[in-house]
GUMI-860044 format. One record per residue (C-alpha): y, z, x. Coordinates in Angstrom, 2 decimals. Example, Ala and Ser with C-alpha at 12.3 -4.5 7.8 and 13.67 -1.06 7.14 Angstrom:
residues 2
{yy: -4.50&zz: 7.80&xx: 12.30}
{yy: -1.06&zz: 7.14&xx: 13.67}
END
This chain:
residues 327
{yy: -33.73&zz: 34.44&xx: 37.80}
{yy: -32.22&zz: 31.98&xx: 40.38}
{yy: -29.14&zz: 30.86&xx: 40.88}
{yy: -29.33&zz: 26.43&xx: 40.37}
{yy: -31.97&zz: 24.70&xx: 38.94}
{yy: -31.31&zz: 21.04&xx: 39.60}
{yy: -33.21&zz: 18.58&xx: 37.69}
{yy: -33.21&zz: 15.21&xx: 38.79}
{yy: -35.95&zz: 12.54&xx: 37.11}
{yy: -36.75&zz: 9.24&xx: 39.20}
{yy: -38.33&zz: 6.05&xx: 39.04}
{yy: -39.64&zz: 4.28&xx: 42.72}
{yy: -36.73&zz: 6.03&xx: 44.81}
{yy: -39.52&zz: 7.11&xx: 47.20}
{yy: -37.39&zz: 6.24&xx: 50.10}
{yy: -33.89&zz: 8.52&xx: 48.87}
{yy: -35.98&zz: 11.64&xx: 47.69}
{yy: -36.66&zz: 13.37&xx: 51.33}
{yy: -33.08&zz: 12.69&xx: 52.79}
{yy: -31.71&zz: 13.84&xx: 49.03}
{yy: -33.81&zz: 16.88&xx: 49.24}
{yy: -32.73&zz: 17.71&xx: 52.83}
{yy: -29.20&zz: 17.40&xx: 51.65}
{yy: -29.58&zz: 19.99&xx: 48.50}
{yy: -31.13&zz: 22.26&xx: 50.84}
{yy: -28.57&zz: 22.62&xx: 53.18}
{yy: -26.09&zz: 22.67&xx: 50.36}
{yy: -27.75&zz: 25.61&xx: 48.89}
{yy: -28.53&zz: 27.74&xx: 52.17}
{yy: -24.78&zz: 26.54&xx: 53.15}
{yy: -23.61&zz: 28.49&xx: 49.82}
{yy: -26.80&zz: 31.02&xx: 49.43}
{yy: -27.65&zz: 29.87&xx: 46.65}
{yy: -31.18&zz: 30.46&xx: 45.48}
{yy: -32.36&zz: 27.45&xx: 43.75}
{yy: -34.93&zz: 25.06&xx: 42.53}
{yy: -35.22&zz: 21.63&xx: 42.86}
{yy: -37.08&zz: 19.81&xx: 39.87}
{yy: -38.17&zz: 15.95&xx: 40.20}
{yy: -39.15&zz: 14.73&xx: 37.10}
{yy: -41.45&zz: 10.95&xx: 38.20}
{yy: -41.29&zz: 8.91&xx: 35.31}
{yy: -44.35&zz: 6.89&xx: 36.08}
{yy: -43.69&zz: 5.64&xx: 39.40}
{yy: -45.59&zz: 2.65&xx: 40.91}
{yy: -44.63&zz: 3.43&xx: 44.26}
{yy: -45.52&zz: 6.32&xx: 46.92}
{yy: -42.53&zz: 8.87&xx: 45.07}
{yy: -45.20&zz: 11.44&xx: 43.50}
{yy: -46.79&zz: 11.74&xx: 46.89}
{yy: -43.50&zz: 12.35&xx: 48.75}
{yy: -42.77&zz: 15.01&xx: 45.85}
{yy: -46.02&zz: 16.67&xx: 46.74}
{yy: -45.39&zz: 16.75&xx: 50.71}
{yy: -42.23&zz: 18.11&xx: 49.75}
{yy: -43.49&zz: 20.56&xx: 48.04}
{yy: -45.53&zz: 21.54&xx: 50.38}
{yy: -42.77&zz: 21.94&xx: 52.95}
{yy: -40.43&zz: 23.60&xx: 50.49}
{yy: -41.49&zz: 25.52&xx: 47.74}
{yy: -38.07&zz: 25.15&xx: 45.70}
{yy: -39.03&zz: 21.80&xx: 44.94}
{yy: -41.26&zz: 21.47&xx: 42.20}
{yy: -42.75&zz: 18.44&xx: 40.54}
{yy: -43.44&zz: 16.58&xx: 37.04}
{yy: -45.45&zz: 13.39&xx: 36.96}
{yy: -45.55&zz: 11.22&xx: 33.64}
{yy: -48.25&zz: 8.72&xx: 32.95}
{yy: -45.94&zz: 5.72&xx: 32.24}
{yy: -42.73&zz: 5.74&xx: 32.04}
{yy: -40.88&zz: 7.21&xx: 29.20}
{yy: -37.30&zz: 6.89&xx: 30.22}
{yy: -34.75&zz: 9.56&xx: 31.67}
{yy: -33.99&zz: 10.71&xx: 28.09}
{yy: -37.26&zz: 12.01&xx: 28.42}
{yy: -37.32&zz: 13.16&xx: 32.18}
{yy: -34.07&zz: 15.38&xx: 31.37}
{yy: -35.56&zz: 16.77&xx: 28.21}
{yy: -39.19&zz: 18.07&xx: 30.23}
{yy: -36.86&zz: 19.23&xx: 33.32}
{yy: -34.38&zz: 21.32&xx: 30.59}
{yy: -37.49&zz: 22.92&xx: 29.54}
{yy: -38.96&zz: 24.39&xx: 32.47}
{yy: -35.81&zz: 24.98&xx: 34.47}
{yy: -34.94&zz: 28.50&xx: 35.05}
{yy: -31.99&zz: 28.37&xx: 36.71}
{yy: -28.76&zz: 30.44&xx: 35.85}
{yy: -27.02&zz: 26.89&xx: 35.95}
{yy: -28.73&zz: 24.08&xx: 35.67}
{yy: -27.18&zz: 20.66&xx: 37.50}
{yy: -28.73&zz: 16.83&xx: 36.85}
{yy: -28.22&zz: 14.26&xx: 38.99}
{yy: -29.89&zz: 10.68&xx: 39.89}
{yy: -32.02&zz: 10.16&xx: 42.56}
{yy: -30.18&zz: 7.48&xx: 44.27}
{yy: -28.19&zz: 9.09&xx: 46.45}
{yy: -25.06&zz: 7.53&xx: 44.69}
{yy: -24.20&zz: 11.53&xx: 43.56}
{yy: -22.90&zz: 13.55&xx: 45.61}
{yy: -24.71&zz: 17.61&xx: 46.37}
{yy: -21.45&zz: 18.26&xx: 47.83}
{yy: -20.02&zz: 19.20&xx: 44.62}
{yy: -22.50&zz: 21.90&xx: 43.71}
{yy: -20.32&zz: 24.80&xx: 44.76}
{yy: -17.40&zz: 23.64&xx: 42.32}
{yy: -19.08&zz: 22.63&xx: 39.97}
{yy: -21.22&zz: 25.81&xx: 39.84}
{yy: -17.64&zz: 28.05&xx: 40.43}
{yy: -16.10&zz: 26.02&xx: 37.05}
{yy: -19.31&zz: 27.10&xx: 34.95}
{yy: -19.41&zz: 30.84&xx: 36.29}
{yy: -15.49&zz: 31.53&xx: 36.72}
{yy: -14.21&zz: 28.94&xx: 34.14}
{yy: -16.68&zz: 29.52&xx: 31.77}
{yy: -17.07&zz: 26.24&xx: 30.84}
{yy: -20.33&zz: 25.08&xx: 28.73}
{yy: -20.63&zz: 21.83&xx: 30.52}
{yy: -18.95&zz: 20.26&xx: 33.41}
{yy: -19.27&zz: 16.36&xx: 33.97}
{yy: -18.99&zz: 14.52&xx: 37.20}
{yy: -16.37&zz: 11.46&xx: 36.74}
{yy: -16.68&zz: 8.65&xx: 39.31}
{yy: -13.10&zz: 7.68&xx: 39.60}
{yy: -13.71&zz: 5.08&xx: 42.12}
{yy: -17.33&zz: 3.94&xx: 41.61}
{yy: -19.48&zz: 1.70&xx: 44.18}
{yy: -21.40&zz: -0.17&xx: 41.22}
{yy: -21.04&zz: -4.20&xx: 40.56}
{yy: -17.87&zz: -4.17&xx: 38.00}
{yy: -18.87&zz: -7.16&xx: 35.40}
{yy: -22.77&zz: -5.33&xx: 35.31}
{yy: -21.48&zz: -2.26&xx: 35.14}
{yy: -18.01&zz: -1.05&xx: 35.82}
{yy: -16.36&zz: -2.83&xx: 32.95}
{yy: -19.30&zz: -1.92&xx: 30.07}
{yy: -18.96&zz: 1.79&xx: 31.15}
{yy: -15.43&zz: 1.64&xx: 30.52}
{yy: -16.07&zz: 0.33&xx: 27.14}
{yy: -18.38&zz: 2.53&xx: 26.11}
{yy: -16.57&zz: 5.41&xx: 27.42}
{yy: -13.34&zz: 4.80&xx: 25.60}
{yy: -15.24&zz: 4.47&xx: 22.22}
{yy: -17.55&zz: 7.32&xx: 22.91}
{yy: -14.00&zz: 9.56&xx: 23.50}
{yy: -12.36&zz: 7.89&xx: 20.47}
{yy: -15.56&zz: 8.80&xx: 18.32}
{yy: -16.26&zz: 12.08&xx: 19.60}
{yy: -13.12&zz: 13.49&xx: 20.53}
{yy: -14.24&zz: 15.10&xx: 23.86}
{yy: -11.46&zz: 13.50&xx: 26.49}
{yy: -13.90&zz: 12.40&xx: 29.49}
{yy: -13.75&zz: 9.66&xx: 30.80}
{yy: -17.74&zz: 9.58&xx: 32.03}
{yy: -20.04&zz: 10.63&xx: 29.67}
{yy: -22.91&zz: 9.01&xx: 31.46}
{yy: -22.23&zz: 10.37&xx: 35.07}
{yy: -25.90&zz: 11.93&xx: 36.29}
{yy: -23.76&zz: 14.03&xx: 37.98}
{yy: -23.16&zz: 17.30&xx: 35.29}
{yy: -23.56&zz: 20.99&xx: 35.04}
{yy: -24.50&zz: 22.96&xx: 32.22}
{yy: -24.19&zz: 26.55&xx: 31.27}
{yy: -28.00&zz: 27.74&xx: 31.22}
{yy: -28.16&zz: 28.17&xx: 27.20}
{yy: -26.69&zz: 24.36&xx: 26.89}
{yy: -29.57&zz: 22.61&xx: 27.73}
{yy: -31.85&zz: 25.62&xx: 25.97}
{yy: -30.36&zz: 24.87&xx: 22.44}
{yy: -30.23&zz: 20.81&xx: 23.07}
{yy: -32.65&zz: 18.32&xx: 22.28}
{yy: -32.84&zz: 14.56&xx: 23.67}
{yy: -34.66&zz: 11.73&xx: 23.03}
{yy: -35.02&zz: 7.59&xx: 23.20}
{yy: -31.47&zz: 6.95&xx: 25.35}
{yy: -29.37&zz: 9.86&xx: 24.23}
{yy: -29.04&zz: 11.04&xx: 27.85}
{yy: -25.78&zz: 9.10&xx: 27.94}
{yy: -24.13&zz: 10.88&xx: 25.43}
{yy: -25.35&zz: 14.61&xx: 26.03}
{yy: -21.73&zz: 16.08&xx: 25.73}
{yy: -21.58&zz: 15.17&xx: 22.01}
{yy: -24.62&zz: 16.62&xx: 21.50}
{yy: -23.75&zz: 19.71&xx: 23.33}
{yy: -20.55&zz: 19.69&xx: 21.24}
{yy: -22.18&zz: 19.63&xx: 17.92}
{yy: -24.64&zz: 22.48&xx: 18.45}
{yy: -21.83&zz: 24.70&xx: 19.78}
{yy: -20.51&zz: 24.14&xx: 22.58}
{yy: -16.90&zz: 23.09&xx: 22.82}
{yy: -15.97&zz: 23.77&xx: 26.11}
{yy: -16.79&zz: 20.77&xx: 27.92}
{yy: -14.92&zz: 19.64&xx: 30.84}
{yy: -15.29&zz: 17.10&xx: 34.37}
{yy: -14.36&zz: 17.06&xx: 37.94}
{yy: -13.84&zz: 13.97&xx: 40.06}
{yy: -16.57&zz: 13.68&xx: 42.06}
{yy: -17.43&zz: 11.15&xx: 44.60}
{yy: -20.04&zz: 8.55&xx: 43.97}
{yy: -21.68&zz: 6.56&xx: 46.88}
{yy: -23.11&zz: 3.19&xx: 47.08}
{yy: -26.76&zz: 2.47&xx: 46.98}
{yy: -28.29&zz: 3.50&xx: 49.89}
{yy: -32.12&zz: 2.08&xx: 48.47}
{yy: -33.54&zz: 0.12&xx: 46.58}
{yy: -31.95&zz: -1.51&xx: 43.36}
{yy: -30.67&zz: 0.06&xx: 39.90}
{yy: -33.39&zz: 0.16&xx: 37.54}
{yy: -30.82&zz: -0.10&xx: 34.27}
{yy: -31.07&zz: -4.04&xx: 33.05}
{yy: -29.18&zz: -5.91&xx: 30.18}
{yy: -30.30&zz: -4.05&xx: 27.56}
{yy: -28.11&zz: -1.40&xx: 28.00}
{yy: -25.37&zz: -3.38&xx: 26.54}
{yy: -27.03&zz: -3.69&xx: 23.31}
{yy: -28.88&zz: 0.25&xx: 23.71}
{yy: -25.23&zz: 1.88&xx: 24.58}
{yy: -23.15&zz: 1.19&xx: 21.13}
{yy: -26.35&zz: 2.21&xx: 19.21}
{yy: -27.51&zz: 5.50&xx: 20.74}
{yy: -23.86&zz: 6.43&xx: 20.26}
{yy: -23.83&zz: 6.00&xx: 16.27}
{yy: -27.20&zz: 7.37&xx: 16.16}
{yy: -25.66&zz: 10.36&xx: 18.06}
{yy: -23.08&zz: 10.48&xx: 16.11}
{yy: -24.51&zz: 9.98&xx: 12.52}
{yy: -27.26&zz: 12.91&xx: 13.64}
{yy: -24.65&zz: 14.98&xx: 14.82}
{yy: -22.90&zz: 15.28&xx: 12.02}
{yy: -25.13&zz: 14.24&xx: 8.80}
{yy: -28.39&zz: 15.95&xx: 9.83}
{yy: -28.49&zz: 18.93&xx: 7.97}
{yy: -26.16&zz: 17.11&xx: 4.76}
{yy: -27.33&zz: 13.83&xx: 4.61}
{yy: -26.16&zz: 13.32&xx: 1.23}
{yy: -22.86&zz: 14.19&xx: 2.43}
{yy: -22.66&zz: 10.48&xx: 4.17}
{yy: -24.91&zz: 8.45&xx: 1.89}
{yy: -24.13&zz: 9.85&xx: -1.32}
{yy: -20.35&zz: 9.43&xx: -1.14}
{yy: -20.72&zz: 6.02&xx: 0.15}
{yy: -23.50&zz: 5.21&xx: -2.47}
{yy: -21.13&zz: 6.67&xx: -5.44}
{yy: -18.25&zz: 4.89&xx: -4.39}
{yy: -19.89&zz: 1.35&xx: -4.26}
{yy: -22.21&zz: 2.10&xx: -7.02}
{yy: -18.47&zz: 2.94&xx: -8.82}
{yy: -16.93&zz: -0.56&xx: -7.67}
{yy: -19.67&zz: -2.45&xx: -9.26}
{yy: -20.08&zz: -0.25&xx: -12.60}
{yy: -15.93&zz: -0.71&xx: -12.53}
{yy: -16.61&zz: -4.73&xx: -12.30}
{yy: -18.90&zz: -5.07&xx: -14.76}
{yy: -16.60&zz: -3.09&xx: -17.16}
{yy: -13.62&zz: -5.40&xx: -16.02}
{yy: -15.99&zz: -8.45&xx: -16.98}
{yy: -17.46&zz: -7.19&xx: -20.52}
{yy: -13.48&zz: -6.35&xx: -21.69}
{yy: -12.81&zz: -9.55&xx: -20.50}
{yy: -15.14&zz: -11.53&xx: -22.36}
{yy: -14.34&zz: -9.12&xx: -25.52}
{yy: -10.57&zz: -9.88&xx: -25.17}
{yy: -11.23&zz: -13.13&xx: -25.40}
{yy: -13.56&zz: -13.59&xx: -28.10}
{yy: -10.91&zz: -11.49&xx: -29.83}
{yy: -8.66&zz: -14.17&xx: -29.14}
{yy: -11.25&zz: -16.97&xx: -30.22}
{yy: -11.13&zz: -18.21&xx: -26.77}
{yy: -14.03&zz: -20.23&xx: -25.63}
{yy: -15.41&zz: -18.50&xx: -22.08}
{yy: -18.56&zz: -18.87&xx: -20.25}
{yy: -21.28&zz: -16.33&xx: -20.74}
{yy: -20.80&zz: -13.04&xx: -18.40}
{yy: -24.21&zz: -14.05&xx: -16.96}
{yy: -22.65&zz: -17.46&xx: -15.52}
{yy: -19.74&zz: -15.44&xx: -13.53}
{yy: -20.75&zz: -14.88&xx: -10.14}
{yy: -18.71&zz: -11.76&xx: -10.38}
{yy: -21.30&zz: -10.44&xx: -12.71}
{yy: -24.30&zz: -10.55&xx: -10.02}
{yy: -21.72&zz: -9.16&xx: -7.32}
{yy: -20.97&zz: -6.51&xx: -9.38}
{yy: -24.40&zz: -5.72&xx: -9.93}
{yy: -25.82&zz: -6.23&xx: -6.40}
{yy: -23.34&zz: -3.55&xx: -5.71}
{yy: -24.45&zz: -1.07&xx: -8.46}
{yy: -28.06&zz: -1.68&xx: -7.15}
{yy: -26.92&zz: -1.09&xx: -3.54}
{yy: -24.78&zz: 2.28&xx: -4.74}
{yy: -27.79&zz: 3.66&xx: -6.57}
{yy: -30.57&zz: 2.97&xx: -3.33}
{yy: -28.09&zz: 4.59&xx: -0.91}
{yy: -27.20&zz: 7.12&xx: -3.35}
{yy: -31.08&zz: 8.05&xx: -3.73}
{yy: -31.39&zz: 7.38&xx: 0.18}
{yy: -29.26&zz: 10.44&xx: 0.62}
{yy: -31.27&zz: 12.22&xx: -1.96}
{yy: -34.37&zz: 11.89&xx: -0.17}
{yy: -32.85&zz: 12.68&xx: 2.90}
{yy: -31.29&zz: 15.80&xx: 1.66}
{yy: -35.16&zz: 16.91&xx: 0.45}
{yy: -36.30&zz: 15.90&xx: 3.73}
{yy: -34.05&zz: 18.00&xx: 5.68}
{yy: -34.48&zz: 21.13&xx: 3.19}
{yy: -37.88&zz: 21.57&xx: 4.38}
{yy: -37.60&zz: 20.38&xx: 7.63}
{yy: -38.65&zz: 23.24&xx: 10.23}
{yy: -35.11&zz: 23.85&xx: 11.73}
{yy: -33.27&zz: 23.60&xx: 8.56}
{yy: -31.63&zz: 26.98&xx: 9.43}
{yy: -31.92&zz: 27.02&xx: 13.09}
{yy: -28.29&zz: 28.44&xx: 14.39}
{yy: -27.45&zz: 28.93&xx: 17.50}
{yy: -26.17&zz: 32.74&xx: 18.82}
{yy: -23.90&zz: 33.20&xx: 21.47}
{yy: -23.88&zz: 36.97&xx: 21.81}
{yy: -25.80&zz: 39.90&xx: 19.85}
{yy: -24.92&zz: 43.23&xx: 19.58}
{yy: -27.58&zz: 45.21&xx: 18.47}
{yy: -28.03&zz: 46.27&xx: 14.74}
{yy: -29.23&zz: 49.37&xx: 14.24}
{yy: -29.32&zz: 52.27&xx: 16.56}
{yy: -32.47&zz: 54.70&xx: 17.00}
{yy: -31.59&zz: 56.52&xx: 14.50}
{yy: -31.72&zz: 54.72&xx: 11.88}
{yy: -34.11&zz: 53.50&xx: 9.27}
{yy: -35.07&zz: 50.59&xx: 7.11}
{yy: -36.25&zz: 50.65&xx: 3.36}
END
């Protein structure tokens, strides 16, 4: 096993990856580190996969992964947590905007501090601040209020993860910006983050557009919702499909004793049907029962889904001893 396994995916950054890979290096042989470095191309249309490969060639701790097309980093950190084989395994963008320089401490909080995950915070970032200074905030401050993990950059590339983290994790789509609530749910608590130092662009332009503004809020509830209501799905829409389905049965009651009251009274009312109370209150019944059954069908989904009682193990000890004997 070797020390650091840094995984770092990429799109067109063919003129940052030999300088960053020159600086890891002498980070590493600074520190004696024994390492990997693994660049993940997600479908590059520039020269990057043949630098990677000349690279290689010149180093053998860096290692390559080409996609076809591009698939996003979700997908680039999910292929390089698979094959890394590092004791601690670091991310970071290849931009040069992280820092190497923080390897050793982070690496020391994860070994001494036994912490799960560490994650870079760029205090005082070089990035434009309408584009993306001031949305990161945002997101930030409802991702903490949400999740209750107090860091203040969840989506720094920057991190460092205990070697059975990113083993037990799975991400997908644009969940990359949220991996500390995912590491939370399946376990692991003990998340913390170091200032770090973040550099402007040295290359090139950022290859995040507008659409993160509308991606950000909902990768976070779908986070969140599969976080939590994945293995009890009826848990979320079952008590909100009683509860309206309740309302409605509640105002339709309301509205019968109504009309009853009155014809007691030899009042003249409309008909029930003429209220539009009456269709509210049964547009909500209808809406109760459908989430109600939502959750039902999402409860037998997730009973015979494959990891239904996949549970994650910190520590073992072993069972039985030699001397003993099953029936």
């Amino acid at each position: 096993m070797i020390d650091i396994s840094v995984v770092i995916p990429l799109y067109n950054e063919e003129e940052s990856l030999p300088e960053l890979t020159t600086w890891i290096k002498k980070i590493m042989d600074d520190n004696s580190f024994s390492y990997e470095i693994i660049f993940i191309d997600d479908g590059s249309k520039d020269s990057s996969w043949e630098i990677i490969k000349k690279l290689h060639t010149d180093n053998s701790s860096v290692k390559g992964i080409k996609f076809l097309r591009n698939y996003g980093k979700s997908a680039g950190l999910q292929v390089g947590f698979t094959k890394a084989i590092g004791d601690v395994i670091f991310t970071m963008d290849a931009d040069l905007q992280d820092d190497p320089s923080e390897i050793p401490e982070l690496y020391r909080m994860i070994k001494e501090d036994h912490y799960d995950l560490v994650s870079g915070w760029k205090k005082e970032r070089h990035d434009p601040l309408f584009s993306k200074n001031l949305p990161s905030k945002f997101y930030n401050l409802i991702a903490r209020i949400c999740s209750g993990i107090k860091i203040h950059d969840f989506n720094c590339g920057l991190k460092a993860y205990r070697k059975q983290v990113v083993k037990s994790i799975e991400i997908y789509g644009e969940m990359h910006r949220y991996i500390p609530i995912i590491a939370k749910w399946a376990g692991f608590t003990k998340i913390g983050e170091k200032v770090v130092h973040h550099h402007k662009r040295k290359y090139g332009k950022s290859k995040f557009g507008i659409d993160r503004f509308f991606s950000g809020p909902l990768d976070l509830l779908s986070v969140l919702f599969i976080s939590k209501f994945k293995k009890q799905p009826m848990h979320f829409f079952g008590i909100i499909g009683s509860l309206v389905f309740i309302f409605g049965l509640l105002a339709s009651l309301w509205l019968g004793i109504d009309k009853l009251i009155a014809i007691h009274q030899q009042i003249r009312v409309p008909l029930v049907t003429e209220s539009p109370y009456f269709y509210m209150a049964l547009t909500a019944m209808i809406i109760g029962t459908q989430l109600f059954m939502a959750g039902f069908i999402s409860e037998l989904l997730s009973r015979n889904a494959p990891e239904r009682n996949k549970y994650l193990i910190d520590e073992e000890t072993k069972a039985y001893d030699s001397k003993t004997t099953e029936c």
